[in-house]
N, C-alpha and C positions, 0 to 999 in steps of 0.2 A: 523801344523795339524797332524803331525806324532807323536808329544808328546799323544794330545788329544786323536787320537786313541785307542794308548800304553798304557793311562790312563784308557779309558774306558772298554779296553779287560781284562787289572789287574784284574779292580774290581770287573768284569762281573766272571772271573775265581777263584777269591779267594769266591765270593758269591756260585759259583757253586761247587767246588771243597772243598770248606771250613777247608785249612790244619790246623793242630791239631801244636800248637807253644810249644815246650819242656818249663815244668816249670822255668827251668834255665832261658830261655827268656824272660817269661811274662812281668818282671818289666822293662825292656828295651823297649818292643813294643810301649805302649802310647807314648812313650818321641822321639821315632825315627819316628813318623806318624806326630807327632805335629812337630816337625824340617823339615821333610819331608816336610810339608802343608806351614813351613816357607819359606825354600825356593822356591814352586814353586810362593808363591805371591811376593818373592821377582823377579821371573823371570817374571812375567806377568806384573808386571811396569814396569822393565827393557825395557820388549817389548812394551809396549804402551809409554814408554820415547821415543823409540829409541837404546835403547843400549844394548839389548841384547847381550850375545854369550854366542853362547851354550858351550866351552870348560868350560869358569869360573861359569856359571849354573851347567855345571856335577859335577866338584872341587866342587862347594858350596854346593852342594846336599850333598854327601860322605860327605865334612869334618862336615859339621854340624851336619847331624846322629849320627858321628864316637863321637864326643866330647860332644853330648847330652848325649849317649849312657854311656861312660866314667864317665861324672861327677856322673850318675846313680850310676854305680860299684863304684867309690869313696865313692859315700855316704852309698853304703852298707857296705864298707869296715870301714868306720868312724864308723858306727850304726848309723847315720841319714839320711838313705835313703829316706826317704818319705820326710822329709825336703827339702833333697836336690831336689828333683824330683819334688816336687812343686816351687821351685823357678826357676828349667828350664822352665819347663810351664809358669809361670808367664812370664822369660822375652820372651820366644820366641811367648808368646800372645800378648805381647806389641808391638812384630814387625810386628806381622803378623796384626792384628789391626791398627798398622802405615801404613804398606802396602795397607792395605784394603780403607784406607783414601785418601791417596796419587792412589788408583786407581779411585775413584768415584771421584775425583777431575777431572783429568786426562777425563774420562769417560763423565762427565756432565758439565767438563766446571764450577765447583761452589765450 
């Protein structure tokens, strides 16, 4: 319940507050929201499995950002950033879409 909260105050504060992201960053934000959104589906089946913990949620949160964020900078550093940045998307939509499956499962029994 403490997550949801934390979640909903973010949102409520960056909607209000609306911080301005150094150009430096911009190419990194979609790719660390979408890793972001990966992991919490993978914590919300976790939770409806039974198996949550929160230690290996926090770890998976960070390192997933950390290495989305990375392959980013790699690919700019290649010059196929947008390449690369599209096929993090791809796969972390694949999982979060597995997730999303593996919860209405879960959810409806079907």
């Amino acid at each position: 319940m403490i997550a949801i909260i934390g979640l909903i105050l973010g949102v409520v504060l960056g909607v209000v507050v609306q911080p301005d992201v150094p150009v430096v960053l911009q190419p990194y934000l979609p790719i660390a929201v979408v890793a972001a959104l990966d992991t919490l589906a993978g914590g919300l089946r976790a939770s409806l499995d039974g198996a949550f913990d929160a230690h290996v949620f926090i770890t998976s949160f960070l390192f997933n950002v950390l290495i989305a964020a990375f392959l980013v900078f790699l690919g700019d550093q290649l010059g196929v950033g947008a390449q690369l940045s599209t096929a993090v998307i791809v796969v972390l939509g694949i999982r979060i879409f597995s997730n999303a499956a593996a919860i209405r499962r879960l959810l409806f029994r079907s």
